[in-house]
C-alpha positions in Angstrom: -17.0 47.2 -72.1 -15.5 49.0 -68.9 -17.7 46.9 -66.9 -17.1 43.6 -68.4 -13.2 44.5 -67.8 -13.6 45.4 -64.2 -15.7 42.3 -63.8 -13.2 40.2 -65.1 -9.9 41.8 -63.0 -12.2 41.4 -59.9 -13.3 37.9 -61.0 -9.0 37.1 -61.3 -8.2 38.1 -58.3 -11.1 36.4 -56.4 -9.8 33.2 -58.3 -5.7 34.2 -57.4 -6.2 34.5 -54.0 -8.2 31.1 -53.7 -6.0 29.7 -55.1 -3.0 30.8 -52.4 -1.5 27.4 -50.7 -2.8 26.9 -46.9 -0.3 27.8 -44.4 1.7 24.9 -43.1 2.2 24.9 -39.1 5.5 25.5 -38.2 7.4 22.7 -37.4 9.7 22.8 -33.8 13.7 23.1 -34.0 15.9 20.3 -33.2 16.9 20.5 -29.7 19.5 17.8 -29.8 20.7 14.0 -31.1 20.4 10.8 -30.8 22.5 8.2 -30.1 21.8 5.0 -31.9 22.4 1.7 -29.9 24.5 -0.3 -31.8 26.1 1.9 -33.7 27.2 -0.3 -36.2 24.7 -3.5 -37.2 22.6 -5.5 -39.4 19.1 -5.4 -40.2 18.3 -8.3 -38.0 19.1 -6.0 -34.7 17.0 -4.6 -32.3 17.4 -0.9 -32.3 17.9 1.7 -29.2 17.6 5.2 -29.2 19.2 7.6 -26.7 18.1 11.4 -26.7 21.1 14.0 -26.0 19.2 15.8 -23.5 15.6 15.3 -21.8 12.5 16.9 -23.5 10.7 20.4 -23.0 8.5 20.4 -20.1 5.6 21.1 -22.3 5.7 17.9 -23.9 3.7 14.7 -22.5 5.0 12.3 -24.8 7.6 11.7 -27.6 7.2 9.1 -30.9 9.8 8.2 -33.5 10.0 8.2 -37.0 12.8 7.6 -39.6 12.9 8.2 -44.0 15.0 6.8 -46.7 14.9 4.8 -49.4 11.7 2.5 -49.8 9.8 4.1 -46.8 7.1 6.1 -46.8 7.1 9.4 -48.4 5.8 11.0 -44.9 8.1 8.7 -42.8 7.7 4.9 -41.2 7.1 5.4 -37.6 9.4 3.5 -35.6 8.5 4.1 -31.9 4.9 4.7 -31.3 3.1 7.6 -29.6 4.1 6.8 -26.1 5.6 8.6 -22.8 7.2 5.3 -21.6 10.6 6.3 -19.5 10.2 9.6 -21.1 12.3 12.4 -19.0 12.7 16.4 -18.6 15.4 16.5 -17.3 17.9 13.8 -18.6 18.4 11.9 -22.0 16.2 8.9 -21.8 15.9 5.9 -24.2 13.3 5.1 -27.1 13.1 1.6 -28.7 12.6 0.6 -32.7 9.7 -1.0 -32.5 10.3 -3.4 -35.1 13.7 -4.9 -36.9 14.9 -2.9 -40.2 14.5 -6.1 -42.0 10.7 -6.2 -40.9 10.2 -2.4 -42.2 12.0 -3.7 -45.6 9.3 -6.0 -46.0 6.7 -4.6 -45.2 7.4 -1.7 -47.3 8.6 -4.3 -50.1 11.4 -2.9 -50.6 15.7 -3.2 -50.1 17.6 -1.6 -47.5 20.0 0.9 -48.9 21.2 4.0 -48.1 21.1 6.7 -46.2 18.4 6.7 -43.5 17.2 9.8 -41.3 15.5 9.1 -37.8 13.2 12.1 -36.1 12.4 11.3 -32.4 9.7 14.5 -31.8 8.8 15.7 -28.5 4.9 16.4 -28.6 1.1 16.5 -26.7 0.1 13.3 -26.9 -3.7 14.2 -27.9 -2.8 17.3 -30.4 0.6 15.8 -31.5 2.2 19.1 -31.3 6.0 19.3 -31.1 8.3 21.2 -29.3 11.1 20.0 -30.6 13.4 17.2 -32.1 15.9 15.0 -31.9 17.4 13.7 -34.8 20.0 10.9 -36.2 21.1 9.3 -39.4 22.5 5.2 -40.4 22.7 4.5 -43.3 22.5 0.8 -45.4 26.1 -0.1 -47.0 24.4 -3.2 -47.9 20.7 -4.7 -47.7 22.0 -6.3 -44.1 24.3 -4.1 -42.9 23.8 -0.3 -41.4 26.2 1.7 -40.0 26.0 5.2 -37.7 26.9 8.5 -39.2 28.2 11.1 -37.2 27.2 12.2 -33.7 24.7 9.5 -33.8 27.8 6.9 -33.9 28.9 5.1 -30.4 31.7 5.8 -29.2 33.5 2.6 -26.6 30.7 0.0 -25.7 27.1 0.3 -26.0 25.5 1.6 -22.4 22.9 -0.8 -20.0 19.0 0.8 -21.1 18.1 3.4 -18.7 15.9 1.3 -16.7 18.2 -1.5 -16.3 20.8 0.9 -15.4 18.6 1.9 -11.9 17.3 -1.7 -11.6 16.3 -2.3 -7.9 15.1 1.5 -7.4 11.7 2.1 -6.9 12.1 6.1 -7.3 11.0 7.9 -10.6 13.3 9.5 -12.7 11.3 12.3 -12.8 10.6 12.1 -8.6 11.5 15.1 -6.6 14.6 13.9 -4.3 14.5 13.8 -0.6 15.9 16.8 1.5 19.5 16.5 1.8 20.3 15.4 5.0 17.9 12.5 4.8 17.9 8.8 4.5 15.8 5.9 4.6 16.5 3.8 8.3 16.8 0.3 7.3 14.2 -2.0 9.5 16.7 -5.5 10.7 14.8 -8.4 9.7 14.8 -9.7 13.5 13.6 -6.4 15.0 10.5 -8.3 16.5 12.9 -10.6 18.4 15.2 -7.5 19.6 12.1 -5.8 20.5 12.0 -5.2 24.0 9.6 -6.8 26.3 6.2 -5.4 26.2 5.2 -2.7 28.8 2.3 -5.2 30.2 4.7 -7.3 31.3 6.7 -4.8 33.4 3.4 -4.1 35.0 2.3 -7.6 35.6 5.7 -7.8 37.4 5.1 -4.5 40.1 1.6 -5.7 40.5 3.2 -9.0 41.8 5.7 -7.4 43.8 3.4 -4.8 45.4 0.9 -7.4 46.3 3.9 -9.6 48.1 4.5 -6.3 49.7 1.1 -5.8 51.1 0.9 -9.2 52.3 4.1 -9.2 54.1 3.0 -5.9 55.8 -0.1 -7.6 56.8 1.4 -10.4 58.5 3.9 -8.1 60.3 0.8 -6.5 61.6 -1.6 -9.0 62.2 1.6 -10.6 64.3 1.9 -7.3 66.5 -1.4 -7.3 66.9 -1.5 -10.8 68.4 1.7 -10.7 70.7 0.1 -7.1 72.2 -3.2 -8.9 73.0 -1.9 -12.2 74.8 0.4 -10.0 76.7 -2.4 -7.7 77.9 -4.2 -11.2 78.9 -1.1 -12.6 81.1 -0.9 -9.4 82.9 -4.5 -8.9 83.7 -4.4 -12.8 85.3 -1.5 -12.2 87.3 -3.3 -8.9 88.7 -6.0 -11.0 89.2 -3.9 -14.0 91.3 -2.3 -10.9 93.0 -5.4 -9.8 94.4 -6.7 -12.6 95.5 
């Protein structure tokens, strides 16, 4: 009877503890907000999200998604798994990918409500986060959404990011120059300010010291000719002398 007993307290125990839920990874803390971009629209509008701040340096890549009423119980994602103008160091922007009116059908269902948006900072293989930005509208009626709190715009809506720097070819994330440095701007007629080509100045001394030469040569061939006829005259005039 002892036996039985023990068997049974060991056999509830066994049973308790396989029974224990699995651990649930941790998930990371929020690390600032978004903006959303309009802050006050219709479900017809293309949506822009601006993080508060840049994401850890750990993280490759961020994605995007957003729960309320007639999504998903796990969440819709909105921005795919992407590291498109994703920055460390500064707030950068992440686009809906789709219209809310397009997520309402899909999901058959009406827009209403409150609606929470998670914009998670993660590896892009092991989706790990390390950390979140987060953001709430919510549906005053099936076509109209507006901004709650930190996530509503204040004065106009800002140019995206990229436009923003439009004509710069330097990455957001680049390491700047030196200070002290710039770029020296090439004029678009430097080859016709160029000046002339060495060759030329040689061409031209070449010329001139051959001129030289000959000049010289002339002088000397000259001398040479005057000394030898007046050698001749004076021998012939010893000569008529003489005789």
């Amino acid at each position: 009877m002892n036996l039985l007993f023990r068997l049974c307290c060991l056999f509830s125990i066994a049973s308790g503890m396989l029974m224990l839920p699995a651990p649930v990874p941790a998930l990371a803390d929020p690390i600032g907000g978004l903006i959303i971009i309009p802050g006050s629209g219709g479900d017809l509008d293309t949506i822009r999200l601006r993080t508060s701040a840049g994401c850890p340096s750990q993280a490759n890549a961020f994605y995007a998604k957003m729960r309320g009423h007639g999504l998903p119980r796990d969440g819709q994602i909105i921005t795919a798994n992407t590291n498109a103008g994703m920055s460390h160091r500064t707030g950068f922007d992440a686009y809906v990918a789709l219209i809310m009116r397009d997520y309402a059908t899909d999901n058959h269902a009406t827009l209403g409500g409150r609606y929470d948006i998670t914009l998670y900072c993660v590896n892009r293989l092991t989706l790990q986060s390390y950390g979140e930005f987060t953001g709430s509208l919510e549906f005053t009626s099936p076509t109209h959404y507006e901004a709650l709190g930190a996530a509503k715009l204040i004065g106009p809506a800002p140019p995206p990011l990229e436009d923003a720097d439009l004509g710069s070819a330097v990455d957001p994330d680049a390491t700047p120059p030196p200070a002290g440095t710039s770029p020296v701007p090439v004029p678009p007629n430097a080859a016709a300010q160029a000046p002339p080509a060495p060759a030329a100045a040689h061409v031209t001394s070449r010329r001139d010291d051959s001129t030289g030469r000959s000049a010289l040569w002339l002088v000397s061939a000259g001398a040479v000719l005057v000394g030898g006829t007046t050698i001749a005259v004076a021998n012939w005039i010893r000569k008529r002398r003489s005789s």
